[in-house]
VEXDO-963261 format. One record per residue: residue number from 1; residue in one letter; chain; x, y, z of N, C-alpha, C in turn. Coordinates in Angstrom, 3 decimals. Layout:
N
DRENFI   i aa ch   n.east  n.north     n.up  ca.east ca.north    ca.up   c.east  c.north     c.up
DRENFI NUM  A  A        X        Y        Z        X        Y        Z        X        Y        Z
...
***
This chain:
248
DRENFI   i aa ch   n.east  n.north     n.up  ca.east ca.north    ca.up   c.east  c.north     c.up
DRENFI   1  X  A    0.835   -1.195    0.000    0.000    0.000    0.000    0.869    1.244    0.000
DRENFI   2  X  A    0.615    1.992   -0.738    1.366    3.755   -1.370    0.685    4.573   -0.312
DRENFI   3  X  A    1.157    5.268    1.121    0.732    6.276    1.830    0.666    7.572    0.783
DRENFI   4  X  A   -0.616    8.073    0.793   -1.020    9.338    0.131    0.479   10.424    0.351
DRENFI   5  X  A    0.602   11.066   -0.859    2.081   12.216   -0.483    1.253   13.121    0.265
DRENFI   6  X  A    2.527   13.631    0.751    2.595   14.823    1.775    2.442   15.833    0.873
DRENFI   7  X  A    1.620   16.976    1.663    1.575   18.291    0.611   -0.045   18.073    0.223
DRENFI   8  X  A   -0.474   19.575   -0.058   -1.815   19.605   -1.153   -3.172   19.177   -0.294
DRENFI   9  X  A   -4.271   19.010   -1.093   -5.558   18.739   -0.125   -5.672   17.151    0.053
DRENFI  10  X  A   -5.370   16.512    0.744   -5.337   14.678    0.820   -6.702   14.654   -0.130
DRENFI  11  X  A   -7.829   14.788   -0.079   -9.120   14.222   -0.732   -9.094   14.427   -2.089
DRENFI  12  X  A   -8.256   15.666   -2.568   -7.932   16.091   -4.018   -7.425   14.857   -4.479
DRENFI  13  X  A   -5.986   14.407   -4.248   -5.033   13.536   -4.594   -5.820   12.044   -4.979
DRENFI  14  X  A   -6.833   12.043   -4.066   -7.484   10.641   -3.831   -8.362   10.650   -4.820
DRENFI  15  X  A   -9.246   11.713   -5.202  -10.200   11.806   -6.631   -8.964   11.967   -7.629
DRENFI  16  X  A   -7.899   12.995   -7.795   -7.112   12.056   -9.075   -6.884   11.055   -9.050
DRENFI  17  X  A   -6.551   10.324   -8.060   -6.009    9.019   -8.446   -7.129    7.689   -8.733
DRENFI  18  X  A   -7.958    8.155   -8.386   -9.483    7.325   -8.663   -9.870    7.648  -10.217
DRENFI  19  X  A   -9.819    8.990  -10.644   -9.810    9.330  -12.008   -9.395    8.800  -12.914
DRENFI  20  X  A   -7.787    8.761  -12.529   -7.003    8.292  -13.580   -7.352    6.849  -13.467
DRENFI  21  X  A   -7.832    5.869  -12.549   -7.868    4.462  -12.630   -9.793    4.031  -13.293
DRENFI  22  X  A  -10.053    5.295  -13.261  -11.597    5.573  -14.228  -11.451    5.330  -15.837
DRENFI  23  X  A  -10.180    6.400  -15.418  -10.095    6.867  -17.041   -8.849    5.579  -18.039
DRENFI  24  X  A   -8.249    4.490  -17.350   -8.245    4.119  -17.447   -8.278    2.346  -17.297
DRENFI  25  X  A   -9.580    2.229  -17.721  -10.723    0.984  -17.329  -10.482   -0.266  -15.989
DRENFI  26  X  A   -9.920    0.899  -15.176   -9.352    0.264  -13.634  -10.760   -0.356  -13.007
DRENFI  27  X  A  -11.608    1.156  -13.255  -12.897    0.738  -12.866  -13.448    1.280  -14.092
DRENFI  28  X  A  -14.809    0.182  -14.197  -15.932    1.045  -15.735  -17.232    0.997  -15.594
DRENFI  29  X  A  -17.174    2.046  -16.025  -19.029    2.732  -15.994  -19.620    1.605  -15.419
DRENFI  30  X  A  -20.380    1.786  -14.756  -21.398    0.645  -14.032  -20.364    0.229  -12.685
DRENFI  31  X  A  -19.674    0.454  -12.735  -18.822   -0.582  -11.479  -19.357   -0.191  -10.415
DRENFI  32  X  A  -19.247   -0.959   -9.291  -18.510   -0.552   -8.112  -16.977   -0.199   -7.459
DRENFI  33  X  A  -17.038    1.084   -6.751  -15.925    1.089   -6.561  -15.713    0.693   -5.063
DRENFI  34  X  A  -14.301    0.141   -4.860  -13.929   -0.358   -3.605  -14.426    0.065   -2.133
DRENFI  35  X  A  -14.716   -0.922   -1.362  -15.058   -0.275   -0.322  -14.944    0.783    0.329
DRENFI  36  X  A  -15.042    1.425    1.379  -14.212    2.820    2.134  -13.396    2.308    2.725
DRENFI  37  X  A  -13.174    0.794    3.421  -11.742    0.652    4.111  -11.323    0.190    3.386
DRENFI  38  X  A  -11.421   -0.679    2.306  -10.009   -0.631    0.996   -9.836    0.422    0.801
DRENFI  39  X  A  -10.377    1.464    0.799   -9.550    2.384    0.085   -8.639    3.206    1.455
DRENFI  40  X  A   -9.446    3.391    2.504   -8.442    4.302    3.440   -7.387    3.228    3.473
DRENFI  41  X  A   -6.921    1.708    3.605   -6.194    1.142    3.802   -5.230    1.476    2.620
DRENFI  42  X  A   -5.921    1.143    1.094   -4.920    1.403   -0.512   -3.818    3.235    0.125
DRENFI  43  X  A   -4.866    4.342    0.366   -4.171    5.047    0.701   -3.874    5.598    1.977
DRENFI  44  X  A   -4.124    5.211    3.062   -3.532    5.349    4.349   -3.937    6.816    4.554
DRENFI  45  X  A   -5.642    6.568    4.680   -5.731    8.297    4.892   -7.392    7.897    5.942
DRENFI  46  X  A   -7.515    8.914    6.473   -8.949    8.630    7.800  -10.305    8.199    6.579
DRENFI  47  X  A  -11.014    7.549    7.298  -12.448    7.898    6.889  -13.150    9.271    6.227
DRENFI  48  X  A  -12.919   10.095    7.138  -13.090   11.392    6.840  -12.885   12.043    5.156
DRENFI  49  X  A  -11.509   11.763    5.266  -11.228   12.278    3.940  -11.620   11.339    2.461
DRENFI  50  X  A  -11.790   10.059    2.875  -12.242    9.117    1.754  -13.959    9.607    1.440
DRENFI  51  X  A  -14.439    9.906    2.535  -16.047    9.997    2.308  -16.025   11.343    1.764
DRENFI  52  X  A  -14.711   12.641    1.854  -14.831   13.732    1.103  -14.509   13.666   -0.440
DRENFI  53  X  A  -13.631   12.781   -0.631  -13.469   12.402   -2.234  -14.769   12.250   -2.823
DRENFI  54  X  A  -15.186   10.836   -2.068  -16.559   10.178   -2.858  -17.420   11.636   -2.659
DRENFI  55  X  A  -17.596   12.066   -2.224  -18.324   13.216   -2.433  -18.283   14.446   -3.604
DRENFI  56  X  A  -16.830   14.799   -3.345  -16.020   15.306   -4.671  -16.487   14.305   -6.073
DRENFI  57  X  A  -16.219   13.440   -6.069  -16.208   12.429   -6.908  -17.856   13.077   -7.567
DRENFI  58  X  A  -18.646   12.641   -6.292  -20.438   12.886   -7.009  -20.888   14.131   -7.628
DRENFI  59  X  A  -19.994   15.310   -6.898  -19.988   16.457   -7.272  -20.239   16.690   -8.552
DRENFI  60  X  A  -18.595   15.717   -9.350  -18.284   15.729  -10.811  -19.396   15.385  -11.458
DRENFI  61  X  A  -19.973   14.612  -11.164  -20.859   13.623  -11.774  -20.121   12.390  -12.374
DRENFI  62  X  A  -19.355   11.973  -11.487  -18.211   10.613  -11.860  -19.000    9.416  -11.489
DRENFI  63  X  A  -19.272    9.629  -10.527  -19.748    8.538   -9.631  -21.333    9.002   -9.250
DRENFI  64  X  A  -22.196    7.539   -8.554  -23.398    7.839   -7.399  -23.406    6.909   -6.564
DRENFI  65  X  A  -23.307    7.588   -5.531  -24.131    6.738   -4.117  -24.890    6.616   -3.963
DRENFI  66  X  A  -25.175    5.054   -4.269  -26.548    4.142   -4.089  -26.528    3.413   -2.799
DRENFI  67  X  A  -28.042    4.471   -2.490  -28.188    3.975   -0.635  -28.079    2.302   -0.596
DRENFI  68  X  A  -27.202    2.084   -0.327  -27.329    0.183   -0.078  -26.902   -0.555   -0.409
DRENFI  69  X  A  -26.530    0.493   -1.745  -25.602   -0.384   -3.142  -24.106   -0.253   -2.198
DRENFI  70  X  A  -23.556    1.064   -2.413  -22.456    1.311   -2.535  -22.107    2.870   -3.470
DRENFI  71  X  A  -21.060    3.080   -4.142  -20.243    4.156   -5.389  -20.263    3.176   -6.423
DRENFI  72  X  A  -20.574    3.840   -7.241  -20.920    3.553   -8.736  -20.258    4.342   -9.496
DRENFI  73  X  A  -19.624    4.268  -10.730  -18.637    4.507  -11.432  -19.950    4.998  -12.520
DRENFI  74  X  A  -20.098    6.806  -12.884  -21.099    6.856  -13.911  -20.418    7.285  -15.392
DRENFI  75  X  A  -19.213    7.851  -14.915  -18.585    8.671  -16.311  -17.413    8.274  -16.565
DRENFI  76  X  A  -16.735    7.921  -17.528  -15.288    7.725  -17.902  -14.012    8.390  -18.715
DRENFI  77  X  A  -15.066    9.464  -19.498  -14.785   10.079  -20.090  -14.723   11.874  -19.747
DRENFI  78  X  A  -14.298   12.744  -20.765  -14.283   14.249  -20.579  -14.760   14.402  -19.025
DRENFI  79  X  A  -13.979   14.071  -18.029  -13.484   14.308  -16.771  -12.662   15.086  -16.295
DRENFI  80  X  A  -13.228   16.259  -15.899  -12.227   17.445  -15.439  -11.377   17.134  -14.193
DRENFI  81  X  A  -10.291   16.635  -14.085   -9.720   16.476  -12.467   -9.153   17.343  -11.991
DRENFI  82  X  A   -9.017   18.459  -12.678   -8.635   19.787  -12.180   -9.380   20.747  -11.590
DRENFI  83  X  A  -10.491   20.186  -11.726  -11.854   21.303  -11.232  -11.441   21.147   -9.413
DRENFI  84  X  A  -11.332   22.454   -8.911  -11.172   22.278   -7.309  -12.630   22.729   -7.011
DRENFI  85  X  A  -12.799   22.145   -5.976  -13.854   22.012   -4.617  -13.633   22.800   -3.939
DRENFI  86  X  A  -12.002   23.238   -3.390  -11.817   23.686   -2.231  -12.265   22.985   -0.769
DRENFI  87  X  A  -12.160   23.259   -0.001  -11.771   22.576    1.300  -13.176   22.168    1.909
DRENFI  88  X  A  -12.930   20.805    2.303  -14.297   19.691    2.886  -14.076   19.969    4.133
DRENFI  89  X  A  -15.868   19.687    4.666  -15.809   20.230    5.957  -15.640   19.191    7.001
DRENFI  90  X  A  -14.671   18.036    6.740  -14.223   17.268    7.523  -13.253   17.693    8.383
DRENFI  91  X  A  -12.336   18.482    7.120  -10.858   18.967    7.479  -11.003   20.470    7.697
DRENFI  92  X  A  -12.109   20.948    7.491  -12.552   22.084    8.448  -12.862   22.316    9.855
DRENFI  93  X  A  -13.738   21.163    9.966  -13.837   20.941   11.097  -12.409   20.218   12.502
DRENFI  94  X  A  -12.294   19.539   11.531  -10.793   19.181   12.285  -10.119   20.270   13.190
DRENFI  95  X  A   -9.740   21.314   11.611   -8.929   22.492   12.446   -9.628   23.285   13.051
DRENFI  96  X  A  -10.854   23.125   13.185  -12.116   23.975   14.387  -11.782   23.221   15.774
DRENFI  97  X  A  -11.502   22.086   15.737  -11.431   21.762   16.719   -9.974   21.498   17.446
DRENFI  98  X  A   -8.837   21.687   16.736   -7.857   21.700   17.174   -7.581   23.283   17.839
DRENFI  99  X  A   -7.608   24.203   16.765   -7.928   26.074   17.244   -8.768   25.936   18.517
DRENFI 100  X  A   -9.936   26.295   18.264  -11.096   26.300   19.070  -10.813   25.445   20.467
DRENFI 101  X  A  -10.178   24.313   20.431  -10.180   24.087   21.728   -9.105   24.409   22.718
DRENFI 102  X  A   -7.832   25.461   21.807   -7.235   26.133   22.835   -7.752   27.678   22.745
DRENFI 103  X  A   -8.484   28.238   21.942   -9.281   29.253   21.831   -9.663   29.293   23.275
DRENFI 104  X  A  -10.729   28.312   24.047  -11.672   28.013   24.840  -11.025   27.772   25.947
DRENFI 105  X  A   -9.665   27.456   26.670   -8.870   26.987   27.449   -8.497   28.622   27.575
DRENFI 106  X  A   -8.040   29.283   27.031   -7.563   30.523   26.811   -8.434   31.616   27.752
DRENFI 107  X  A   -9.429   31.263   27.402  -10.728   32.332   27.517  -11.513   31.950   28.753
DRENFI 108  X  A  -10.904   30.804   28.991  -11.688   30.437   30.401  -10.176   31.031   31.514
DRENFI 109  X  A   -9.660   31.617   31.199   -8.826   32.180   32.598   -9.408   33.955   32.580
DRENFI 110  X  A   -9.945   34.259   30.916   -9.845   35.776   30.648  -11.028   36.246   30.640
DRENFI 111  X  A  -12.286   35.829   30.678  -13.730   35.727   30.479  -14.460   36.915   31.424
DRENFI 112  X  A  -15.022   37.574   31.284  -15.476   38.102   33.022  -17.191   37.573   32.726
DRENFI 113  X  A  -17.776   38.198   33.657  -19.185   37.586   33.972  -19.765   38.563   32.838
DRENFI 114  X  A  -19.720   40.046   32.435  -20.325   40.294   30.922  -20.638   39.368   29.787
DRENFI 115  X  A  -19.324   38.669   29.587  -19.497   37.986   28.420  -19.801   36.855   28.659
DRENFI 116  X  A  -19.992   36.027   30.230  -20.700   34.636   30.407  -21.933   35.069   29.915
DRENFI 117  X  A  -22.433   36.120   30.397  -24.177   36.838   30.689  -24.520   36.462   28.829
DRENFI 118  X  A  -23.370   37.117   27.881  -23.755   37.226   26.505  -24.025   35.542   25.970
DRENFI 119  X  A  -22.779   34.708   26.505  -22.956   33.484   25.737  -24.181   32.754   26.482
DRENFI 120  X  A  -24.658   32.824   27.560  -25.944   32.501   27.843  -27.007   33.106   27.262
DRENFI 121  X  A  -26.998   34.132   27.486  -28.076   34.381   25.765  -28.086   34.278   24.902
DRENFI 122  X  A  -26.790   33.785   23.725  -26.946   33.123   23.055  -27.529   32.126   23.412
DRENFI 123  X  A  -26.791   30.422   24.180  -27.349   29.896   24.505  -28.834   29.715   23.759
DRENFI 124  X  A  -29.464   30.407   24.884  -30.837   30.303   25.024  -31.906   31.091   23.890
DRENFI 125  X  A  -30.295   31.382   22.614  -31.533   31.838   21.388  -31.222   30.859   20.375
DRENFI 126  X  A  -30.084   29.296   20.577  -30.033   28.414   19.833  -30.884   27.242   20.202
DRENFI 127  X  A  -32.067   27.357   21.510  -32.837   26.567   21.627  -34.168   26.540   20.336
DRENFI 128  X  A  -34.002   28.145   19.445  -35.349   28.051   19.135  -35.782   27.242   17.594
DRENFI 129  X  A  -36.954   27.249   17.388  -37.370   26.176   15.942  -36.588   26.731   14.258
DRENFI 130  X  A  -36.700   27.792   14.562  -35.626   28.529   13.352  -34.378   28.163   13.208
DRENFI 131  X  A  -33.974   27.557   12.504  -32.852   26.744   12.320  -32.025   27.615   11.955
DRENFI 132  X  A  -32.255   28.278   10.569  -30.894   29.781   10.759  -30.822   30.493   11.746
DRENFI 133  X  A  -32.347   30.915   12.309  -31.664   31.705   13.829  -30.653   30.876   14.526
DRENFI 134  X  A  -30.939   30.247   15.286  -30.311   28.808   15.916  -28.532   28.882   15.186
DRENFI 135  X  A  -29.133   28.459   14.205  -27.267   28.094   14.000  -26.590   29.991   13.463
DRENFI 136  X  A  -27.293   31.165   13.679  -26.654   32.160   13.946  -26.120   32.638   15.000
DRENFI 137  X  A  -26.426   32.296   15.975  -26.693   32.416   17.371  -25.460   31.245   17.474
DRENFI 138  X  A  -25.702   30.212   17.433  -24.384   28.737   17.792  -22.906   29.863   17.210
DRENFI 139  X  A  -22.856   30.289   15.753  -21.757   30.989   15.474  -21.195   32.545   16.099
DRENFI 140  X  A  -22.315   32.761   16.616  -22.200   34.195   17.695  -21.740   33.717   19.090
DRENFI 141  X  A  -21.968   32.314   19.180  -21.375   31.688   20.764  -19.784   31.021   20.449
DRENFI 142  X  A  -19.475   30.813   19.243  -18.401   30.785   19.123  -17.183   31.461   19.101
DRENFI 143  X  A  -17.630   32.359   18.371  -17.066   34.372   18.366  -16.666   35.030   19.799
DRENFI 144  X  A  -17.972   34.521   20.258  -18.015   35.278   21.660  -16.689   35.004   22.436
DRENFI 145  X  A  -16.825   33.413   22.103  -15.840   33.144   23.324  -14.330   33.508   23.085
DRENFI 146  X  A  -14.064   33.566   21.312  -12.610   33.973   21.010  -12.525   35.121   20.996
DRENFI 147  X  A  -13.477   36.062   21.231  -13.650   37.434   21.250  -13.152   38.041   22.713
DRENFI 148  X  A  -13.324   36.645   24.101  -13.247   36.587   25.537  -11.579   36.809   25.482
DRENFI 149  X  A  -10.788   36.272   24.258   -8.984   36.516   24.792   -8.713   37.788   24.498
DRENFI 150  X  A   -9.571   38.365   24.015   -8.910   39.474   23.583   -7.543   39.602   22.569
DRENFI 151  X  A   -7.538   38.663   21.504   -6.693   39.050   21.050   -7.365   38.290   19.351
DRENFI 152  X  A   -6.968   39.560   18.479   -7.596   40.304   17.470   -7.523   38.924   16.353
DRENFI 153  X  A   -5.980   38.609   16.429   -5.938   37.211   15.451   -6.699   35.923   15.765
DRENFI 154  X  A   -7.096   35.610   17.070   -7.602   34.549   17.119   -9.136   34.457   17.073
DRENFI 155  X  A   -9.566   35.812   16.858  -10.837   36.324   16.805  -10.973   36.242   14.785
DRENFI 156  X  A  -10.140   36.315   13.982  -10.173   36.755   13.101  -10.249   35.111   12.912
DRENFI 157  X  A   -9.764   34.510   13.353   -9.400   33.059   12.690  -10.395   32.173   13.038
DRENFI 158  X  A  -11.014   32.129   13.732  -12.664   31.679   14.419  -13.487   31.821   13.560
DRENFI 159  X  A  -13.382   33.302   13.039  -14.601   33.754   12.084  -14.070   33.276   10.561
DRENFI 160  X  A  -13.098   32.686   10.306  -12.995   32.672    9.136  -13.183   30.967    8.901
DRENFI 161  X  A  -13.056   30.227    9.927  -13.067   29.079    9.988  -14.604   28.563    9.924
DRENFI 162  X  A  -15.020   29.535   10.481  -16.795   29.358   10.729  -17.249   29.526    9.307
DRENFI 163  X  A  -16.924   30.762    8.691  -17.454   31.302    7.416  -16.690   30.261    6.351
DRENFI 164  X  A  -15.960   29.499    5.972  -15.042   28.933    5.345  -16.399   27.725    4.719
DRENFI 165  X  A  -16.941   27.649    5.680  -17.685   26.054    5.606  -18.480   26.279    4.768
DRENFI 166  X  A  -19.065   27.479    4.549  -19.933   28.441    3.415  -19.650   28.589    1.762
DRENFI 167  X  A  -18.411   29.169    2.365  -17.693   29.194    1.043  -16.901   28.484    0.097
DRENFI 168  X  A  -16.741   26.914    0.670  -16.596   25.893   -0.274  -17.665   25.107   -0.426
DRENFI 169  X  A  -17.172   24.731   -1.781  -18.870   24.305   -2.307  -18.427   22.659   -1.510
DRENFI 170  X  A  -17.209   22.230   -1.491  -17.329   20.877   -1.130  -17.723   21.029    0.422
DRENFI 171  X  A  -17.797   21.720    1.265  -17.866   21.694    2.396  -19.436   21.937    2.418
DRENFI 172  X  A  -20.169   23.264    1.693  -21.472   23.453    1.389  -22.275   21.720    1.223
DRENFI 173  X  A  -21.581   20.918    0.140  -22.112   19.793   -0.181  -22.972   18.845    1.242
DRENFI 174  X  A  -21.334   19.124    1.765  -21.233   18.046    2.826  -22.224   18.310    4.087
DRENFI 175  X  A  -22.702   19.747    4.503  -23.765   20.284    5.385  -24.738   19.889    4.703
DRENFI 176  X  A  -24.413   20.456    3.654  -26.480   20.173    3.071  -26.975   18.878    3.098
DRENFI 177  X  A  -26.021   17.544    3.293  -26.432   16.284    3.488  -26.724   16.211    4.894
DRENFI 178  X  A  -25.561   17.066    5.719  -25.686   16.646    6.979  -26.957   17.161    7.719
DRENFI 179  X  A  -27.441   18.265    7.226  -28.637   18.901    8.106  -28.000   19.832    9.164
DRENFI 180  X  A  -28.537   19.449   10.699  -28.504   20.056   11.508  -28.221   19.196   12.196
DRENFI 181  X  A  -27.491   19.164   13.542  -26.445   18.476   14.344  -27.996   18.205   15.892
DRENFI 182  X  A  -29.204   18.912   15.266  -30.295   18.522   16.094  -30.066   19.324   17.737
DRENFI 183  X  A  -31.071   20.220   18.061  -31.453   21.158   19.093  -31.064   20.297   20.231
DRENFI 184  X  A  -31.428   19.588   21.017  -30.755   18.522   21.840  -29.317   18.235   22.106
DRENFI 185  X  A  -29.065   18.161   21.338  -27.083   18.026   21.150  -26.912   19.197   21.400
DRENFI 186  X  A  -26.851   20.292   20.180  -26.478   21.483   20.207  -26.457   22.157   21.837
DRENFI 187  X  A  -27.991   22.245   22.040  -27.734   22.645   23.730  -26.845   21.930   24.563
DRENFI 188  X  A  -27.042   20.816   24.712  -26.107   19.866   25.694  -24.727   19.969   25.462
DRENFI 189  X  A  -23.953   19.987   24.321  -22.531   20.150   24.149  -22.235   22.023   24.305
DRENFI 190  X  A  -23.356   22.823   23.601  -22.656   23.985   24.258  -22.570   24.447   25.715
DRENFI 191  X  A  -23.839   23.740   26.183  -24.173   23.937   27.095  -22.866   23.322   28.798
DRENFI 192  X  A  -22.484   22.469   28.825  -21.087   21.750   28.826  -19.805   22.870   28.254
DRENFI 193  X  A  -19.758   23.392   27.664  -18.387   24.693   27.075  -18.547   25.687   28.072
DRENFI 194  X  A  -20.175   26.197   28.112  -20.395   27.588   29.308  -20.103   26.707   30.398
DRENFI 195  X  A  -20.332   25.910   30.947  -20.294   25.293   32.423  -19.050   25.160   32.840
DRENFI 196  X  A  -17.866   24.754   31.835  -17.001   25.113   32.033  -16.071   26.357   31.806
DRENFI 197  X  A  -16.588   27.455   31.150  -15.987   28.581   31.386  -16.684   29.500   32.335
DRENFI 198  X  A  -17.543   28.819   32.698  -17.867   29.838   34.268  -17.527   29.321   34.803
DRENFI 199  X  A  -16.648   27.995   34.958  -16.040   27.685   35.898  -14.116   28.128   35.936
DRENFI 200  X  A  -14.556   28.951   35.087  -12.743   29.268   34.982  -11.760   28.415   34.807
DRENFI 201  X  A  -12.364   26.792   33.845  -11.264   25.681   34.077  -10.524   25.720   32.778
DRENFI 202  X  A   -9.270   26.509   32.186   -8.858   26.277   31.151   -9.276   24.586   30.385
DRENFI 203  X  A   -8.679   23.571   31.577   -8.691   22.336   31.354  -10.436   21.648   30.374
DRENFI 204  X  A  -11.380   22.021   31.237  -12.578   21.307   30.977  -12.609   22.400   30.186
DRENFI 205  X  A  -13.035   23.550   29.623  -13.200   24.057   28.497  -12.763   23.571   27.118
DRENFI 206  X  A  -11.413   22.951   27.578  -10.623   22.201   26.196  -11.455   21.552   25.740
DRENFI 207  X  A  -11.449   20.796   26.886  -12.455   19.496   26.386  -13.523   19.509   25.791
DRENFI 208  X  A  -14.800   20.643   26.935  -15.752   20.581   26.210  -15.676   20.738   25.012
DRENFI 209  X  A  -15.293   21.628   24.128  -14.974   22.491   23.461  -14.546   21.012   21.928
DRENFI 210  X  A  -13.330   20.676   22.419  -13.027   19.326   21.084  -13.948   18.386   21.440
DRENFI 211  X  A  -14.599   18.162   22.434  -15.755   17.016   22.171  -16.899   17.606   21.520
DRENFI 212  X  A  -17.140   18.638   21.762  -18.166   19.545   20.985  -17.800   18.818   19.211
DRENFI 213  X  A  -16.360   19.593   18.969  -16.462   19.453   17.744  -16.112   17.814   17.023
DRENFI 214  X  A  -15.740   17.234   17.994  -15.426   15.768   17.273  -16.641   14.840   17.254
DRENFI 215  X  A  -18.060   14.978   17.946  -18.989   15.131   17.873  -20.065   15.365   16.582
DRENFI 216  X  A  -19.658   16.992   16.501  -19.715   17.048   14.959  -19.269   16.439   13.653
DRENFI 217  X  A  -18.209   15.795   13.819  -17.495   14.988   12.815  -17.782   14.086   12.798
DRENFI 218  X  A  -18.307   13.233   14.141  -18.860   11.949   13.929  -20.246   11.869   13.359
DRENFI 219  X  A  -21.425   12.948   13.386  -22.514   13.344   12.755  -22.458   13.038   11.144
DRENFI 220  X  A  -21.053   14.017   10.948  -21.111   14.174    9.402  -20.443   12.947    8.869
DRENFI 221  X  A  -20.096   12.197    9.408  -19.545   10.378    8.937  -21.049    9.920    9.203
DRENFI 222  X  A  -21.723    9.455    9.954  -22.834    9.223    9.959  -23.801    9.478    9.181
DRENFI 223  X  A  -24.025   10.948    8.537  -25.093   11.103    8.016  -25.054   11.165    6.142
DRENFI 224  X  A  -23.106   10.873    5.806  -22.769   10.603    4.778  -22.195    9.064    4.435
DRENFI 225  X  A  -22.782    8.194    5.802  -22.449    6.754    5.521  -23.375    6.452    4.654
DRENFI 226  X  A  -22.333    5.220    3.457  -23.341    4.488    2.596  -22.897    2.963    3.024
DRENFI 227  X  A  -21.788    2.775    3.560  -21.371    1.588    3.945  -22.030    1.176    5.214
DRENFI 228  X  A  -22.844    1.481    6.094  -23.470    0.953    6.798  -24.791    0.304    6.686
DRENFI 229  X  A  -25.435    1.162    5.716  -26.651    0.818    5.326  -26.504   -0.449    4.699
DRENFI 230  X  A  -25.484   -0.607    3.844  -24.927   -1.597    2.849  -24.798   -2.753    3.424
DRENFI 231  X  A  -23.896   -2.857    4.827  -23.794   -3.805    5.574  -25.159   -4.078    6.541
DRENFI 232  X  A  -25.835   -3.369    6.611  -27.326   -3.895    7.265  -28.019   -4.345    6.480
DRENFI 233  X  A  -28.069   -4.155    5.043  -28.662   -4.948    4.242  -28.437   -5.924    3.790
DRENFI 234  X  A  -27.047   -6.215    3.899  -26.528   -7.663    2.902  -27.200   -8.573    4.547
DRENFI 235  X  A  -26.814   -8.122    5.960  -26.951   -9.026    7.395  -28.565   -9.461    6.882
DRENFI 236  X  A  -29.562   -8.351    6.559  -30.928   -8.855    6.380  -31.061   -9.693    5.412
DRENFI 237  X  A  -30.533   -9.982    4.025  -30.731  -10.589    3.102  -30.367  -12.061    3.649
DRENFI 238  X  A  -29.296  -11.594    4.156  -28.527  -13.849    4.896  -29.456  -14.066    5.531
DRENFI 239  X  A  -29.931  -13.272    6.261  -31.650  -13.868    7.026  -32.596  -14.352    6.554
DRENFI 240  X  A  -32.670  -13.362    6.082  -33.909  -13.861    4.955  -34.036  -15.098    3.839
DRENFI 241  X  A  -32.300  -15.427    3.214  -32.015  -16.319    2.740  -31.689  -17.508    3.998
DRENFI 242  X  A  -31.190  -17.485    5.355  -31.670  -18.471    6.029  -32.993  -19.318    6.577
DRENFI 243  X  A  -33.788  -18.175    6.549  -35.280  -18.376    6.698  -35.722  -19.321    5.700
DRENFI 244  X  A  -35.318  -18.759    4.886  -36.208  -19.703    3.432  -35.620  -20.925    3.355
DRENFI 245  X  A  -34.287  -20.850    3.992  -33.671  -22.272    3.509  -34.342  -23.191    5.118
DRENFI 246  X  A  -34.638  -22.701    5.622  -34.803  -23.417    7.247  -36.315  -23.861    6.815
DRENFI 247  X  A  -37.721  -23.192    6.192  -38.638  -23.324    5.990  -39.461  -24.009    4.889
DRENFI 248  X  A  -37.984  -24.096    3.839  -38.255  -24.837    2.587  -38.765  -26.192    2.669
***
């Protein structure tokens, strides 16, 4: 197995190299293509970034994910592999949560009770049924808190990380499948970040803070799995084909 090179966007590299084994009849129209752990294993790269290819991939119109089936190989031909996506919100999120959770460690020594008072009202305006309110309000509680160090770059880099997810279409893709991370969660994990920055604990802020977001990442593997469904269906079919053979 060839570890993906160093350098460049990992999920890019992985749709060329799927391309070129498209384009030539590695895989053909109609196929299936290899599982998701053959392939993170072929290139030694997370889940994460394999489910951002296949995504990239659908983008093109190369491929489709068939709930149950699997990736399907649709085009072989006049294939642009140069067309960029720009950055998936796997590996967005990643670095949200690597930043962000010393952002939050930071801000829990520097915080005063003004700005607890503010992120509790946020809080309590991401409980409501308006889903853009809600997730305006979640990104105003994020702000807030890098806004708590007082210092101008890490405030700048919060907001751009937040807004980033917007402005790539592969990352756009990847929300619009995912939905909403659901009112329940949302409260409970932010809710867990304030508890610990009114408690002044650099430490548990970390935490809350990367469980918050690794959380999120496990959502968006979840709600862009096709390999699970796949494997619950083939388990029902052996059933069903045991049944018949037990009843015949």
């Amino acid at each position: 197995m060839q570890p993906a090179e160093s350098g460049g966007k990992l999920y890019r590299r992985i749709v060329q190299a799927l391309i070129t084994d498209i384009t030539n009849g590695v895989f053909m129209v109609g196929e299936r293509l290899p599982a998701e752990r053959d392939l993170t294993e072929r290139f030694q790269v997370s889940r994460p970034t394999i489910r951002e290819a296949m995504i990239a991939l659908e983008m093109k119109g190369i491929v489709e994910a068939r709930k149950g089936s699997g990736v399907f190989v649709l085009a072989s031909s006049s294939i642009e592999a140069d067309q960029e996506l720009d950055i998936g919100a796997f590996e967005i999120t990643e670095a949200r949560r690597m930043l962000e959770g010393e952002v939050a460690a930071v801000a829990a020594t520097e915080i005063t009770e003004p700005q607890l008072m503010e992120l509790r009202g946020l809080l309590a305006e991401m409980e409501q049924d308006d889903n853009d309110a809600a997730e305006d309000a979640d990104r105003r509680f994020h702000i807030a808190i890098a806004e708590a160090t007082g210092n101008a770059v890490i405030i700048s880099a919060v907001k751009d990380f937040w807004d980033l997810r917007f402005r790539s279409p592969l990352a756009r893709e990847v929300l619009a499948k995912a939905g909403s991370l659901g009112t329940e969660s949302r409260m409970a994990e932010h809710g867990r970040i304030l508890t610990a920055l009114e408690s002044h604990s650099p430490t548990d802020a970390r935490l809350a803070m990367r469980d918050h977001l690794s959380r999120v990442i496990d959502h968006l593997l979840h709600v862009t799995e096709t390999e699970a469904v796949e494997r619950a269906r083939a388990v029902t079919n052996e059933r069903r084909r045991a049944l018949a053979r037990r009843f015949a």
